[in-house]
C-alpha positions as CSV (number, residue, x, y, z in Angstrom):
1,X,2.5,12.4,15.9
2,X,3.4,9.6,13.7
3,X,6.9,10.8,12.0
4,X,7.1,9.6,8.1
5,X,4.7,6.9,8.4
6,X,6.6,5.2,11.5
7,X,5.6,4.6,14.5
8,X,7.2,5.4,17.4
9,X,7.8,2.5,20.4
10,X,5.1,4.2,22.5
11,X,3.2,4.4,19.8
12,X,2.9,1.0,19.1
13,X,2.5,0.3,22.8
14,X,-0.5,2.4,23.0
15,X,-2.6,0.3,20.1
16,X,-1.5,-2.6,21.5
17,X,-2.6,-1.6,24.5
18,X,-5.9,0.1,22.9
19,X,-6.5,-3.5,21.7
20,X,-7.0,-4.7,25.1
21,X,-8.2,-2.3,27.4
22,X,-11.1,-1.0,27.8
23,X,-11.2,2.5,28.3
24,X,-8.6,5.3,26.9
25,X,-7.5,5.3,30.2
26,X,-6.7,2.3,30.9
27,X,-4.6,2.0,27.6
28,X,-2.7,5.4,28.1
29,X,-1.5,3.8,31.7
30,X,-1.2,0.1,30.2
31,X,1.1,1.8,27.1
32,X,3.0,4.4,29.7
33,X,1.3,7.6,28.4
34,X,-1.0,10.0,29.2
35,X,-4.8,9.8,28.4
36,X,-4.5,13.8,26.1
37,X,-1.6,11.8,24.2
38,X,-3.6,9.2,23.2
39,X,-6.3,11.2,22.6
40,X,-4.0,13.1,20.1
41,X,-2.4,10.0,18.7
42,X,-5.7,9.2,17.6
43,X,-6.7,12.6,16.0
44,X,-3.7,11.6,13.6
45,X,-4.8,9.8,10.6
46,X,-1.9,7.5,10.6
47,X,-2.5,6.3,13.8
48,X,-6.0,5.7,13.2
49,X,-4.9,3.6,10.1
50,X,-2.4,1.8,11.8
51,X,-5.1,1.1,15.0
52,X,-7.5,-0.4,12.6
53,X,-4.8,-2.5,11.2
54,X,-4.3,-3.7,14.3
55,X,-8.0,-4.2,14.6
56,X,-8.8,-6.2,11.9
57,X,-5.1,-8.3,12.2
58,X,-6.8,-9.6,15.5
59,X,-10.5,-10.0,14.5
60,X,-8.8,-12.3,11.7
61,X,-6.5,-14.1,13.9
62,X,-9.9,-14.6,15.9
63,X,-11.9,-15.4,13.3
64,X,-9.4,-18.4,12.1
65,X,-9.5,-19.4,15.9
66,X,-13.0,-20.0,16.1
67,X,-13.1,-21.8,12.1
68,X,-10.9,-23.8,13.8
69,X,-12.9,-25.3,16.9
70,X,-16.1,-24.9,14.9
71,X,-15.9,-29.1,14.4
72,X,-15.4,-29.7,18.2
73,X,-17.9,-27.6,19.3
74,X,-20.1,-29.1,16.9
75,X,-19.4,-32.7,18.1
76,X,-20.0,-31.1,21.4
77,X,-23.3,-30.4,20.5
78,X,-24.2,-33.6,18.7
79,X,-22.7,-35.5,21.9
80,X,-25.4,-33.7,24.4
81,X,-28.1,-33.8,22.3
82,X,-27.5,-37.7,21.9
83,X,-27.1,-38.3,25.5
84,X,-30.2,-40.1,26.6
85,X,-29.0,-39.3,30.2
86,X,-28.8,-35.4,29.9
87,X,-32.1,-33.3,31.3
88,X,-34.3,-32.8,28.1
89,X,-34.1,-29.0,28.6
90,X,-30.5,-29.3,28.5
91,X,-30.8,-31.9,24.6
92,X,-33.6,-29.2,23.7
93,X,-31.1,-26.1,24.5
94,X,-28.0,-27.9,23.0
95,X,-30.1,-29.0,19.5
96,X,-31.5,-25.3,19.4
97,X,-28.4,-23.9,19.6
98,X,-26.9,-26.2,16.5
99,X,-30.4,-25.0,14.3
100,X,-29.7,-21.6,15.1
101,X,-25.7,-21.7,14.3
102,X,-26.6,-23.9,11.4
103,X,-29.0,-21.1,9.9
104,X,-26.5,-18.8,10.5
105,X,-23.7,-20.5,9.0
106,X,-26.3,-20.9,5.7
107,X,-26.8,-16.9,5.5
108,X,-23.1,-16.1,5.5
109,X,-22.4,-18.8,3.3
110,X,-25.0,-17.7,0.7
111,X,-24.0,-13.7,1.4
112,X,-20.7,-14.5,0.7
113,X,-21.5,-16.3,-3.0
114,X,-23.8,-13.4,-3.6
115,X,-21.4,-10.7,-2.8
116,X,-18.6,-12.6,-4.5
117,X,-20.9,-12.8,-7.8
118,X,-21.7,-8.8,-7.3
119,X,-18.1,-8.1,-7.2
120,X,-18.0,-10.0,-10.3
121,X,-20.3,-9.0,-12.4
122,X,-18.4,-5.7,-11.1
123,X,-15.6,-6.2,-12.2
124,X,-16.5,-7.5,-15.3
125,X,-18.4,-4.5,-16.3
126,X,-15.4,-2.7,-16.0
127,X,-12.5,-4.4,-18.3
């Protein structure tokens, strides 16, 4: 169990591993414990806490990744669909691909302002 709100080294070991393996199992062996100690690691709300900490530290850190080669794979995209010499299929595929992307980029976008106005108005009502 986690001991004042620390973590011990095996404990850290083990949400790192949980992070990348996939099954208990495999992340009980990876962190050097067995499966039941996991298993009860995770029945500990402290754990749990620090796990999704963990969790959402590396969706971020792949999040920022992807924001970051979102202009390369664009120009990617441009550069086949421009390419008189590519199969059409392929030009079709590659300009689908950037009208799909490009809708999807426009919901979060406009979610985002929306939620950011809720919260808000929110907040506002409150003071």
């Amino acid at each position: 169990m986690v001991q004042n709100g620390t973590l011990s080294t095996r404990q850290r070991a083990g949400i790192a591993a949980l992070l990348s393996e996939r099954t208990l199992t495999d992340a009980a062996s990876k962190a050097g414990v067995n499966r039941h100690t996991l298993t009860r690691w995770l029945r500990d709300t402290h754990f749990r806490d620090a796990v999704r900490a963990a969790q959402d530290a590396a969706l971020a850190d792949a999040v920022r990744r992807f924001a970051g080669g979102m202009g390369n794979a664009q120009d990617a995209l441009q550069a086949v669909m421009n390419d008189a010499q590519a199969p059409p299929g392929v030009r079709v595929r590659a300009a689908q691909v950037w009208l799909e992307q490009e809708c999807k980029a426009r919901e979060m976008h406009e979610l985002t302002e929306r939620i950011a106005a809720l919260e808000q108005q929110s907040i506002g009502g409150i003071e």
